[in-house]
Residue, then its C-alpha position, 0 to 999 in steps of 0.5 A: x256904554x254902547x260905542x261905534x266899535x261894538x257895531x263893527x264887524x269881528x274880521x279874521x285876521x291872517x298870518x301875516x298880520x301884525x299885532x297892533x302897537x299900542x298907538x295903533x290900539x289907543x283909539x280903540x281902548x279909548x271905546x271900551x270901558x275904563x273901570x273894566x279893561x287894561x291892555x296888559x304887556x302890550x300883548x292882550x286886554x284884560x277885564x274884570x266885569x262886576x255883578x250883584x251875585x253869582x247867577x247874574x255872573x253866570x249868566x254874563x258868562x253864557x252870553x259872552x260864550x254865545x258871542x265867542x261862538x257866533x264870532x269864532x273868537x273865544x276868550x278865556x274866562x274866569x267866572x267867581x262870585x260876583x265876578x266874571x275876568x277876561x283875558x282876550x288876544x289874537x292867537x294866530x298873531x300872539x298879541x292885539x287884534x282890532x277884533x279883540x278891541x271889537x269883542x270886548x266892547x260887545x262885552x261891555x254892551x252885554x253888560x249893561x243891564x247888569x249894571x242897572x238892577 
Protein backbone atom coordinates (compact mmCIF):
# COMPACT_ATOMS: atom_id res chain seq x y z
CA UNK A 1 0.00 0.00 0.00
CA UNK A 2 1.99 2.71 -1.41
CA UNK A 3 0.40 6.31 -0.12
CA UNK A 4 1.36 10.16 -0.87
CA UNK A 5 3.38 10.27 2.31
CA UNK A 6 6.05 7.63 1.21
CA UNK A 7 6.66 10.19 -2.13
CA UNK A 8 7.40 12.88 0.56
CA UNK A 9 10.73 13.90 1.12
CA UNK A 10 12.58 12.93 4.46
CA UNK A 11 13.43 16.62 6.03
CA UNK A 12 15.85 17.11 8.93
CA UNK A 13 14.35 18.78 11.65
CA UNK A 14 15.91 21.11 13.99
CA UNK A 15 16.40 21.75 17.74
CA UNK A 16 13.89 23.98 17.83
CA UNK A 17 11.38 21.78 16.62
CA UNK A 18 8.66 20.37 18.72
CA UNK A 19 7.17 16.68 18.70
CA UNK A 20 4.25 16.33 17.17
CA UNK A 21 1.15 15.78 19.16
CA UNK A 22 -1.00 13.15 18.49
CA UNK A 23 -3.59 15.51 16.34
CA UNK A 24 -0.78 16.81 14.41
CA UNK A 25 0.46 13.13 13.77
CA UNK A 26 -3.21 11.29 13.23
CA UNK A 27 -3.49 12.05 9.26
CA UNK A 28 -0.28 10.62 8.98
CA UNK A 29 -0.64 7.46 10.82
CA UNK A 30 -3.79 7.18 9.03
CA UNK A 31 -1.25 6.53 5.72
CA UNK A 32 0.63 3.84 7.12
CA UNK A 33 -0.30 0.25 7.48
CA UNK A 34 -2.59 -0.45 10.40
CA UNK A 35 -1.86 -4.32 10.96
CA UNK A 36 2.12 -3.09 11.42
CA UNK A 37 2.37 0.54 13.21
CA UNK A 38 1.35 1.99 16.67
CA UNK A 39 2.35 5.10 17.99
CA UNK A 40 3.51 4.06 21.53
CA UNK A 41 3.20 6.71 24.42
CA UNK A 42 2.87 9.53 22.33
CA UNK A 43 6.82 9.49 21.68
CA UNK A 44 7.67 6.81 18.70
CA UNK A 45 6.07 4.47 16.16
CA UNK A 46 6.50 0.86 16.65
CA UNK A 47 6.05 -1.74 13.83
CA UNK A 48 6.09 -5.35 13.40
CA UNK A 49 6.67 -6.46 9.73
CA UNK A 50 5.90 -10.42 8.88
CA UNK A 51 7.92 -12.57 6.24
CA UNK A 52 7.51 -16.34 5.37
CA UNK A 53 11.15 -16.98 6.57
CA UNK A 54 14.25 -15.64 8.02
CA UNK A 55 16.20 -14.82 4.71
CA UNK A 56 13.07 -12.99 3.45
CA UNK A 57 13.47 -10.99 7.13
CA UNK A 58 16.69 -10.46 6.54
CA UNK A 59 16.86 -9.15 3.38
CA UNK A 60 13.70 -6.32 4.65
CA UNK A 61 16.48 -5.52 7.12
CA UNK A 62 19.19 -4.78 4.61
CA UNK A 63 16.82 -2.63 2.56
CA UNK A 64 15.45 -0.71 5.45
CA UNK A 65 19.17 -0.30 6.45
CA UNK A 66 20.13 0.91 2.79
CA UNK A 67 16.78 3.58 3.32
CA UNK A 68 18.34 4.53 6.91
CA UNK A 69 21.64 5.65 5.38
CA UNK A 70 20.31 7.31 2.13
CA UNK A 71 18.08 9.31 4.61
CA UNK A 72 20.63 9.79 7.45
CA UNK A 73 17.31 8.65 9.89
CA UNK A 74 18.10 5.31 11.36
CA UNK A 75 15.69 3.04 13.21
CA UNK A 76 16.27 0.45 15.69
CA UNK A 77 15.50 -2.89 14.29
CA UNK A 78 15.12 -6.28 15.77
CA UNK A 79 15.16 -8.97 13.20
CA UNK A 80 13.97 -12.79 14.42
CA UNK A 81 12.51 -15.41 12.21
CA UNK A 82 10.16 -14.34 10.26
CA UNK A 83 9.77 -11.17 11.85
CA UNK A 84 11.40 -8.10 11.61
CA UNK A 85 10.22 -5.06 14.62
CA UNK A 86 11.00 -1.20 14.28
CA UNK A 87 10.94 1.32 16.70
CA UNK A 88 11.44 4.86 15.17
CA UNK A 89 11.50 8.53 16.54
CA UNK A 90 13.26 11.60 16.20
CA UNK A 91 16.27 11.84 18.30
CA UNK A 92 17.06 15.38 18.19
CA UNK A 93 13.65 16.42 19.63
CA UNK A 94 12.88 12.92 21.59
CA UNK A 95 9.46 12.22 20.09
CA UNK A 96 7.47 12.24 16.81
CA UNK A 97 8.66 13.81 13.62
CA UNK A 98 6.70 13.96 9.97
CA UNK A 99 9.72 12.17 8.97
CA UNK A 100 9.56 9.27 11.26
CA UNK A 101 5.91 9.28 9.57
CA UNK A 102 7.83 9.42 5.96
CA UNK A 103 10.32 6.39 6.63
CA UNK A 104 7.79 3.95 7.85
CA UNK A 105 5.50 4.51 5.11
CA UNK A 106 8.79 3.65 3.01
CA UNK A 107 9.00 0.58 5.15
CA UNK A 108 5.56 -0.12 4.25
CA UNK A 109 6.53 0.35 0.25
CA UNK A 110 9.60 -2.03 0.95
CA UNK A 111 7.39 -4.54 2.09
CA UNK A 112 5.07 -5.11 -0.33
CA UNK A 113 6.53 -7.69 -2.50
CA UNK A 114 7.13 -9.79 0.56
CA UNK A 115 3.46 -9.99 0.89
CA UNK A 116 2.77 -11.11 -2.39
CA UNK A 117 4.99 -14.48 -2.56
Amino acid sequence: MTTPLAQQPCEACTSEDEPLTESEYAAYLDELDDEVWRVVDDHHLEGTYEFADFRDALEFTYEVGELAEEEWHHPDLHLQWGEVRVELWTHKIDGLHKTDFVMAARMDRIHEPYTNE
